[in-house]
C-alpha positions as a LaTeX table, in Angstrom:
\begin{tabular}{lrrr}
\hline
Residue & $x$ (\AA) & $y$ (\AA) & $z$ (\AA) \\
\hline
Unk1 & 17.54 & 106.37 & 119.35 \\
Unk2 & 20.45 & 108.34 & 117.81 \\
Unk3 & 20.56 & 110.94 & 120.25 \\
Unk4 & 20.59 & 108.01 & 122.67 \\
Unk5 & 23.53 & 106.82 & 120.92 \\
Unk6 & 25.15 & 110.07 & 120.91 \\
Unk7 & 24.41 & 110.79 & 124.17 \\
Unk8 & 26.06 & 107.83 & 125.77 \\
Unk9 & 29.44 & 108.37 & 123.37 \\
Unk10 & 29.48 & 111.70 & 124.51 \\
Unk11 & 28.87 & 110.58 & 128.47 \\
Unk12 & 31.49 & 107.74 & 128.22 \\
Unk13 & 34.24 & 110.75 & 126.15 \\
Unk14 & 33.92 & 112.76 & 129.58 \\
Unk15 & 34.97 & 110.23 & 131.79 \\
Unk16 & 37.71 & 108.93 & 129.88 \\
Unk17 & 38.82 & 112.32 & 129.86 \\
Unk18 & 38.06 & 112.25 & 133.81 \\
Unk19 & 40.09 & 109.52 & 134.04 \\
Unk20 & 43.09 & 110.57 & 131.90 \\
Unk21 & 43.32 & 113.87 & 134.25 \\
Unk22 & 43.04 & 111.76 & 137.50 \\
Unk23 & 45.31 & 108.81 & 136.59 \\
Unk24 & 47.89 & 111.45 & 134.90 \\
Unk25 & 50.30 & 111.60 & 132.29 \\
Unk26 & 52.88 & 109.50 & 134.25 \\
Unk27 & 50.67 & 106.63 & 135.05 \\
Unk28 & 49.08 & 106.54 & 131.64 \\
Unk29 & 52.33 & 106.52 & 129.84 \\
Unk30 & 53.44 & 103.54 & 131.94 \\
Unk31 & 50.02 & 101.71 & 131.15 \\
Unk32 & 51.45 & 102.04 & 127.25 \\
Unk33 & 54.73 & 100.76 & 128.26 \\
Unk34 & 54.48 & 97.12 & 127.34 \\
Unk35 & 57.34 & 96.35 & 130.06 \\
Unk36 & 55.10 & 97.34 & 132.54 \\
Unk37 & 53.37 & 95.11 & 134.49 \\
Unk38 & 52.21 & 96.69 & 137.87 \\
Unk39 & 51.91 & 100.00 & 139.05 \\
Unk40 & 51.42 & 100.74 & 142.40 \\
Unk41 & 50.55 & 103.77 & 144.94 \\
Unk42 & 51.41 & 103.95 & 148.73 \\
Unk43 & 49.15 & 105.54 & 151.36 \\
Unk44 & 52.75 & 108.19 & 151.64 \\
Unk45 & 51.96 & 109.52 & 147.85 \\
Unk46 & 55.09 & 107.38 & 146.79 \\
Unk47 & 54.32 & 105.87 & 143.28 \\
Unk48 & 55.81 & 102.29 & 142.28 \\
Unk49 & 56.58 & 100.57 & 139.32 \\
Unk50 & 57.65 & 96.99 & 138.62 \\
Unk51 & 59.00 & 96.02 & 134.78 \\
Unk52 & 59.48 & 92.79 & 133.62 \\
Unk53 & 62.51 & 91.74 & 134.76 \\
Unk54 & 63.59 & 94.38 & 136.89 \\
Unk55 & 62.96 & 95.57 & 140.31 \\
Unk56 & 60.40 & 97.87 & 141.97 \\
Unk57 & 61.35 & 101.56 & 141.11 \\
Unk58 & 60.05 & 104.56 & 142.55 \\
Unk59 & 58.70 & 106.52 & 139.90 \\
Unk60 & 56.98 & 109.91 & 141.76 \\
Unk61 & 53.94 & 110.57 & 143.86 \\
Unk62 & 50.53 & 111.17 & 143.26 \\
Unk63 & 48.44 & 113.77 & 145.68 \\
Unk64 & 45.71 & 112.04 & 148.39 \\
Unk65 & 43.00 & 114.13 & 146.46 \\
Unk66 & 43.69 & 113.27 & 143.19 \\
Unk67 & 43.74 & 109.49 & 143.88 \\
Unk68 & 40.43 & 109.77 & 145.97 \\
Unk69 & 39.10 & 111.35 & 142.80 \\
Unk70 & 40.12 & 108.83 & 140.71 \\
Unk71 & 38.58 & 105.82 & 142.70 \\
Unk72 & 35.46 & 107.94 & 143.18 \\
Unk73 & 35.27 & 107.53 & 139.58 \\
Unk74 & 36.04 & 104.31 & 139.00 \\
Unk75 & 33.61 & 103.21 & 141.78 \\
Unk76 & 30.72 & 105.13 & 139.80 \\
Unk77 & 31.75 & 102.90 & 137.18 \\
Unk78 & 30.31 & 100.20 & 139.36 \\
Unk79 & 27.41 & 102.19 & 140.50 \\
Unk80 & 29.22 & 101.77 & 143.72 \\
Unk81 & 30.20 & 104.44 & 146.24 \\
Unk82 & 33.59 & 104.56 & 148.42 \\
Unk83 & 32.84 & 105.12 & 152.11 \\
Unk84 & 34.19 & 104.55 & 155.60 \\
Unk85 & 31.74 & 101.38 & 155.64 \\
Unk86 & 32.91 & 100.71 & 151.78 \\
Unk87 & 36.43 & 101.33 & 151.41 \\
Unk88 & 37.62 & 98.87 & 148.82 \\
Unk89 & 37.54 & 98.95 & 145.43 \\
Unk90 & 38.10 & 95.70 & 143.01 \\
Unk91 & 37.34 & 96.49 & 139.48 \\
Unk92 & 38.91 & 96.94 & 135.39 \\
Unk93 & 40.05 & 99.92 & 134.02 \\
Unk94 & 38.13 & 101.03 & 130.66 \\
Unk95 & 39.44 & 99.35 & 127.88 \\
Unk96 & 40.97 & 102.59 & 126.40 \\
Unk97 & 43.42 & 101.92 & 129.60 \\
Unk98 & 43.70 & 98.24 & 128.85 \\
Unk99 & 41.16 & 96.96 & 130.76 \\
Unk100 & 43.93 & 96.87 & 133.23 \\
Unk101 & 43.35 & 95.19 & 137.08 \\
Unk102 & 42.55 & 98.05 & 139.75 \\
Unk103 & 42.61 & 97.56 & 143.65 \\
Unk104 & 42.31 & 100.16 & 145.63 \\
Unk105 & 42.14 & 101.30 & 149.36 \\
Unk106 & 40.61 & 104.41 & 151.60 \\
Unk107 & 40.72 & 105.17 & 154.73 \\
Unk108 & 40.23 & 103.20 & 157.50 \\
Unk109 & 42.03 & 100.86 & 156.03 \\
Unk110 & 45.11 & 102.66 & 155.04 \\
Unk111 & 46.05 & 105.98 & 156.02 \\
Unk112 & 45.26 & 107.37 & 152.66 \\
Unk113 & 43.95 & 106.29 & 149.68 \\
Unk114 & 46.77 & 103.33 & 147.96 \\
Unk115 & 46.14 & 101.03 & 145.25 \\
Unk116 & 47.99 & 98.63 & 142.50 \\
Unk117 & 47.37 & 98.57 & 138.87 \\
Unk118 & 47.98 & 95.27 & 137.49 \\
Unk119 & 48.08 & 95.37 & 133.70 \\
Unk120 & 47.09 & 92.77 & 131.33 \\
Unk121 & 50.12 & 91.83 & 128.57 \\
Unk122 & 50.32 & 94.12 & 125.26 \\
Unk123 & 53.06 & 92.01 & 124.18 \\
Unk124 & 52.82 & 88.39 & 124.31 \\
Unk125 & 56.49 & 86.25 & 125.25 \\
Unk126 & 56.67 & 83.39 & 123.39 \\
Unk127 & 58.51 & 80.67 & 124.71 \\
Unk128 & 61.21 & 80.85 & 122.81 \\
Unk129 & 62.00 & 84.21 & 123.79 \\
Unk130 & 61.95 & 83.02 & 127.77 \\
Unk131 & 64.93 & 81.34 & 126.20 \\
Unk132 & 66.75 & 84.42 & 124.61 \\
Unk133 & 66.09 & 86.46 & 127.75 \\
Unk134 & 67.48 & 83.23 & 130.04 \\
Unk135 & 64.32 & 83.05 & 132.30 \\
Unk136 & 64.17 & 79.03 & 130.41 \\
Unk137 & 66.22 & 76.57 & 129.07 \\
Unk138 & 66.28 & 74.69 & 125.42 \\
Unk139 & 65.48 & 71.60 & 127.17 \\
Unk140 & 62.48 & 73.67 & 129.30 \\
Unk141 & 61.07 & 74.69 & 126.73 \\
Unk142 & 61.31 & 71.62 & 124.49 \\
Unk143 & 59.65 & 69.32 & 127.67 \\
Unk144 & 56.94 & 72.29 & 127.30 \\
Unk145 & 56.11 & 72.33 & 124.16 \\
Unk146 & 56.40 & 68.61 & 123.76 \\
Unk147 & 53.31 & 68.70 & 126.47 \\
Unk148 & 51.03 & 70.96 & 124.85 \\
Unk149 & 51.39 & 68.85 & 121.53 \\
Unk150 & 50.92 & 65.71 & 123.65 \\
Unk151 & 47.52 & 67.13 & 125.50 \\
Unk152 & 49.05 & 66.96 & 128.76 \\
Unk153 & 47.78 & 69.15 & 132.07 \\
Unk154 & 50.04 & 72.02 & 133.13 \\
Unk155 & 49.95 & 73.59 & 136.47 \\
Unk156 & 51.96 & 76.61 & 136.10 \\
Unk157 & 53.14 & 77.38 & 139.62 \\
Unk158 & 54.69 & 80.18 & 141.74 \\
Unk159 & 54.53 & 83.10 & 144.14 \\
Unk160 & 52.96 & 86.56 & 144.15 \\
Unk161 & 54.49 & 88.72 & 140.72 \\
Unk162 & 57.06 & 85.71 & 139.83 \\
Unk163 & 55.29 & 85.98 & 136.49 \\
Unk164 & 53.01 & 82.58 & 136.15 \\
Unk165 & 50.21 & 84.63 & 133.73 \\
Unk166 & 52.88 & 85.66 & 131.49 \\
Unk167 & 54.42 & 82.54 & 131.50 \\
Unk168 & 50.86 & 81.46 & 130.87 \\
Unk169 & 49.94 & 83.25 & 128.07 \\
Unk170 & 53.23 & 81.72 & 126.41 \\
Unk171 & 51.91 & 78.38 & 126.89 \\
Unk172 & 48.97 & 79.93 & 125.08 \\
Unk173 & 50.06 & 81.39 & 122.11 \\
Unk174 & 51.89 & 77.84 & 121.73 \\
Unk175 & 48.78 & 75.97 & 121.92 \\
Unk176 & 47.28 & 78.37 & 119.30 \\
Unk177 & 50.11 & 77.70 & 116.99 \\
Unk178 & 50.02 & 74.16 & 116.61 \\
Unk179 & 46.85 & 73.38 & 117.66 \\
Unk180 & 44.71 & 76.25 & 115.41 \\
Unk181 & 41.81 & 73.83 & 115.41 \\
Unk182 & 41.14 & 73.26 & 118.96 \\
Unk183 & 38.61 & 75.60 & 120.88 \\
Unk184 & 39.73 & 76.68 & 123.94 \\
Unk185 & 37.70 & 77.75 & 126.87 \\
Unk186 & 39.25 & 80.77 & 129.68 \\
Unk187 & 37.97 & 81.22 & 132.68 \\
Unk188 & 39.20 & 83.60 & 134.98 \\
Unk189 & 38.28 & 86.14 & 137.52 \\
Unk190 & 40.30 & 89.53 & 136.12 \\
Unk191 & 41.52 & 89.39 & 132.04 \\
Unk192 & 44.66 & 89.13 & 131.93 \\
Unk193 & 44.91 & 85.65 & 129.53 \\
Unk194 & 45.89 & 86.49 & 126.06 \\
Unk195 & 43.98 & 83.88 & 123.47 \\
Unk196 & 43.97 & 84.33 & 120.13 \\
Unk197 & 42.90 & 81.03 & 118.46 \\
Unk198 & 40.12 & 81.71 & 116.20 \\
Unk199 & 37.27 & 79.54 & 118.09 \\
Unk200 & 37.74 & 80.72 & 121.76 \\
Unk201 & 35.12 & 81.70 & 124.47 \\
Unk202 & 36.34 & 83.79 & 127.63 \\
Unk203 & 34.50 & 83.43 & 130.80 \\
Unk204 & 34.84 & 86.03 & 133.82 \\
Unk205 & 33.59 & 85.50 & 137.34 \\
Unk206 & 31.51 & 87.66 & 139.21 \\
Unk207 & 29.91 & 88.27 & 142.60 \\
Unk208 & 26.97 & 86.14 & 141.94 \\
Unk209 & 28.74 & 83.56 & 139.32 \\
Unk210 & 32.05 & 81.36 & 141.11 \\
Unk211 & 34.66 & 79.07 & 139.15 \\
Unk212 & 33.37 & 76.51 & 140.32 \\
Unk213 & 30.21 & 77.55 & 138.48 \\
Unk214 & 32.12 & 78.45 & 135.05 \\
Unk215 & 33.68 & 75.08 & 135.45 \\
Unk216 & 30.03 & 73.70 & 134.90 \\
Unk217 & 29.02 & 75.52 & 132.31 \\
Unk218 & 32.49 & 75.05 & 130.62 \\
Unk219 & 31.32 & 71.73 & 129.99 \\
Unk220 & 28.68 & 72.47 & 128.09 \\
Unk221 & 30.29 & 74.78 & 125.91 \\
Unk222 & 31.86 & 71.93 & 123.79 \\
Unk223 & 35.84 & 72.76 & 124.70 \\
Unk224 & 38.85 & 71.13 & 123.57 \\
Unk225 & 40.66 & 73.06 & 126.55 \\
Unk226 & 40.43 & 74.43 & 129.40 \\
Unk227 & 42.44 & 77.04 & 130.84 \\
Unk228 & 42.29 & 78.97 & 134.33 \\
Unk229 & 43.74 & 81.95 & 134.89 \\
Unk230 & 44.51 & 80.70 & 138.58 \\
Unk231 & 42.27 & 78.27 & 141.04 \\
Unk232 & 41.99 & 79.32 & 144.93 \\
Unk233 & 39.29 & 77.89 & 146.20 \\
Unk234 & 37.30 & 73.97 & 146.20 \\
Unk235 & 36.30 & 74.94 & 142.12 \\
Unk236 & 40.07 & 72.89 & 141.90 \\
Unk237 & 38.12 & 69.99 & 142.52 \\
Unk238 & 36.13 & 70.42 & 138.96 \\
Unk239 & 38.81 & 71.57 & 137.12 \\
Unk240 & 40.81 & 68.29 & 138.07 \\
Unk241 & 37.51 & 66.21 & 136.83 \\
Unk242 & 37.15 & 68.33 & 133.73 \\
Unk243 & 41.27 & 67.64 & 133.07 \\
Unk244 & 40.50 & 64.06 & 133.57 \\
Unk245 & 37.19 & 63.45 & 132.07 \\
Unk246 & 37.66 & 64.17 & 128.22 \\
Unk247 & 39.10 & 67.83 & 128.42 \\
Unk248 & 43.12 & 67.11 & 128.52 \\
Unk249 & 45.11 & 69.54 & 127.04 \\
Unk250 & 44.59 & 72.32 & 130.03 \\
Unk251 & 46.56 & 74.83 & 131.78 \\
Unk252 & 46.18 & 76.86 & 134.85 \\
Unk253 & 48.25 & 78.81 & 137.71 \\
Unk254 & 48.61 & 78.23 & 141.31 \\
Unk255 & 50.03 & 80.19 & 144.37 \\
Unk256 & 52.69 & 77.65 & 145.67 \\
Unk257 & 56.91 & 77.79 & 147.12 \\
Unk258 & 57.52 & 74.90 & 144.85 \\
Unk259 & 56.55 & 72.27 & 141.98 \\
Unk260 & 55.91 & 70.15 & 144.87 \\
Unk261 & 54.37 & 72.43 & 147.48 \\
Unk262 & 51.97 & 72.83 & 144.14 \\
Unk263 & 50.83 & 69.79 & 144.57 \\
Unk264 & 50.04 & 69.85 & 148.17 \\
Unk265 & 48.24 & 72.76 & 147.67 \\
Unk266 & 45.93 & 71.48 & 145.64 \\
Unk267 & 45.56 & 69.14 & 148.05 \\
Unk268 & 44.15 & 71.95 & 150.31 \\
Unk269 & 42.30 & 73.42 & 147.64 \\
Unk270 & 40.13 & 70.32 & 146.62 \\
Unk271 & 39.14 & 69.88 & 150.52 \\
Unk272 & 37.29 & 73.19 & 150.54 \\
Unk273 & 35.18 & 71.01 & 148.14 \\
Unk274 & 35.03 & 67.36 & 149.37 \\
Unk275 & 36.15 & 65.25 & 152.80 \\
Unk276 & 38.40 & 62.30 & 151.84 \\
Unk277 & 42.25 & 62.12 & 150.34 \\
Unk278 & 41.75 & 62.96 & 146.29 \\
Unk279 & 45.94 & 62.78 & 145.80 \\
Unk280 & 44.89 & 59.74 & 142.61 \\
Unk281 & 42.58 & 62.42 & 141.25 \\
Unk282 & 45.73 & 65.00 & 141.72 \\
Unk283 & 48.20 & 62.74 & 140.16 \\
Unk284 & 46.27 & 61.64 & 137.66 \\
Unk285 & 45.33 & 65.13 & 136.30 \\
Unk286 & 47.91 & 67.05 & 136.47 \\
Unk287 & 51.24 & 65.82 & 134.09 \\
Unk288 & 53.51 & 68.53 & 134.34 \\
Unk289 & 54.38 & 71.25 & 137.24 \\
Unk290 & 56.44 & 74.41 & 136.11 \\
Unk291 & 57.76 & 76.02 & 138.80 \\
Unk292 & 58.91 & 79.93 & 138.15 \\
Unk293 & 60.61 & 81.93 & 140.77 \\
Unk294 & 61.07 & 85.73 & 140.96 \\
Unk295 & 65.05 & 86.44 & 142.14 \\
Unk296 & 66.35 & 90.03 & 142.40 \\
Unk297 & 64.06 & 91.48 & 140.01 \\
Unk298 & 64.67 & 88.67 & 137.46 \\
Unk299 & 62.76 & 85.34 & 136.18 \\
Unk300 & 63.28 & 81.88 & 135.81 \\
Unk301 & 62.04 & 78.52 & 135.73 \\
Unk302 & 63.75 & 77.29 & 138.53 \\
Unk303 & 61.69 & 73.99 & 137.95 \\
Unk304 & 59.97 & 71.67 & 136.29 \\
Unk305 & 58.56 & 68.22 & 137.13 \\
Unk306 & 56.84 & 65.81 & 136.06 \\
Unk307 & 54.10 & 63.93 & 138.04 \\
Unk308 & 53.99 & 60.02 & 137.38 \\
Unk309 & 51.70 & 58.79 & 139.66 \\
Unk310 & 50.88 & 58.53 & 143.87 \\
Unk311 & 51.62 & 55.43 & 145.84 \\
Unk312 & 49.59 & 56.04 & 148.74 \\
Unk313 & 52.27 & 57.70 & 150.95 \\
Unk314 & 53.52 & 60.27 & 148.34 \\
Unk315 & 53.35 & 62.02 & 144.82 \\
Unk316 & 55.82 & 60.04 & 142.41 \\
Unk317 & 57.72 & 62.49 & 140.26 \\
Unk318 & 60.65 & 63.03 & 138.08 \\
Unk319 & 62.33 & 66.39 & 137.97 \\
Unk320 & 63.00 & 67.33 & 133.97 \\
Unk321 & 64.11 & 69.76 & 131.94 \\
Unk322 & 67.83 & 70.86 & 133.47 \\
\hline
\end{tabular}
């Protein structure tokens, strides 16, 4: 049994070690950076990197080879094998790289191999320093805060890299803070929400298990909140029940243009679930919409607004928080 334990530490030491050489000492360096948040390889050998709160830079180049080797290993990870007929790759780096998001690409679907490295936070913003650093106002973060004490819904809301999971995870550690008693439930599909209130459970998707599923079994799992690291699909639909069936107090991020467009998209969400207008079920759910924007490399809350009701035509709602 010890040589079994021994022999795995020694298996797992080598590929860490494969993986250190592949990913290489640029790459791994940014992964420590806590300003990092994505880093990103084109099929030209061009390497990316975006900060938080600055633009895209280009940073170097990693060979074809080496990043074919690297995905080779992280597919073995998965027992999986990278092919013409299998050329994606969807997984988590080890934990000794932070357990960071990898998607990755071979050819025939790019040119050569490409993929973006999406890391989880080391630091966590709080939301008073979205304040210092301008990306919120006093009176943003106040109407904030004032929710999360008042067990109201949030739907944290905004485009591809505008930063709704860190904003998130500020939300979070507020939550924590003031309400150290409640247990909180994640569920998301990569980890990238920080929690650290002392009765927590985090739940992760997989290929066989859906939100929608997690949702379910969130119910049983006695929660005082529920949080989503970001709902895509008809699993909306139970997330809006559990908000509005004894579970207040939630947060989760959408894909939207707008606080409003938010809204509507939920819209769109819940019908992959169930024929028939659910805009009372919306409304009622969901108290507060926090709109964040990404604008020449910088953050902000461009928005925030707060939903009172729906009178049969349209969502009524009062923007707050100037």
């Amino acid at each position: 049994m010890g040589n079994g334990i021994l022999g795995q530490e020694e298996t797992r030491f080598r590929v860490i070690t494969k993986l250190t050489r592949e990913l290489g000492s640029k790459v791994c360096g940014l992964l420590e950076d806590p300003a990092v948040i994505e880093i990103m390889l084109n099929s030209d050998g061009k390497l990316w990197v975006e900060r938080l709160g600055s633009d895209m830079e280009e940073i170097g180049a990693m060979d074809a080879s080496q990043a074919e080797c690297l995905m080779g290993t992280l597919a073995s990870l998965k027992k999986e094998i990278l092919t013409e007929k299998n050329p994606r790759l969807s997984c988590e780096l080890p934990k000794e790289f932070f357990g960071a998001r990898f998607q990755g690409s071979i050819p025939p679907v790019v040119k050569a191999p490409s993929f973006a490295i999406r890391k989880r936070a080391i630091a966590i913003f709080t939301l008073r320093d979205y304040v210092r650093k301008g990306i919120m106002s006093e009176s943003q973060r106040e109407i904030i805060e004032a929710a999360v004490s008042n067990r109201q819904n949030l739907l944290i809301a905004g485009g591809t890299g505008s930063g709704k999971t860190t904003l998130t995870n500020a939300v979070v550690q507020h939550i924590t803070s003031v309400c150290p008693n409640d247990r909180i439930i994640t569920l998301e599909d990569t980890r990238e929400l920080q929690c650290t209130a002392k009765n927590a459970e985090s739940m992760l998707t997989t290929e066989e298990v859906n939100m929608t599923s997690l949702l379910k079994d969130t119910l049983r799992y006695r929660p005082d909140r529920i949080l989503v690291g970001e709902v895509r699909d008809g699993a909306a639909l139970d997330l809006l029940m559990a908000w509005n069936t004894g579970h207040p107090g939630g947060v989760c991020t959408i894909h939207s243009n707008s606080a409003h467009s938010a809204l509507t998209r939920m819209e769109l969400l819940v019908g992959m679930a169930v024929v028939g207008p659910m805009q009372t079920l919306i409304a009622d759910a969901v108290n507060l919409v926090v709109y964040i924007e990404k604008c020449s490399g910088s953050r902000r809350i461009k928005e925030i607004v707060r939903v009172v009701g729906y009178d049969g035509q349209r969502y009524l709602t009062q923007q707050v928080g100037e």
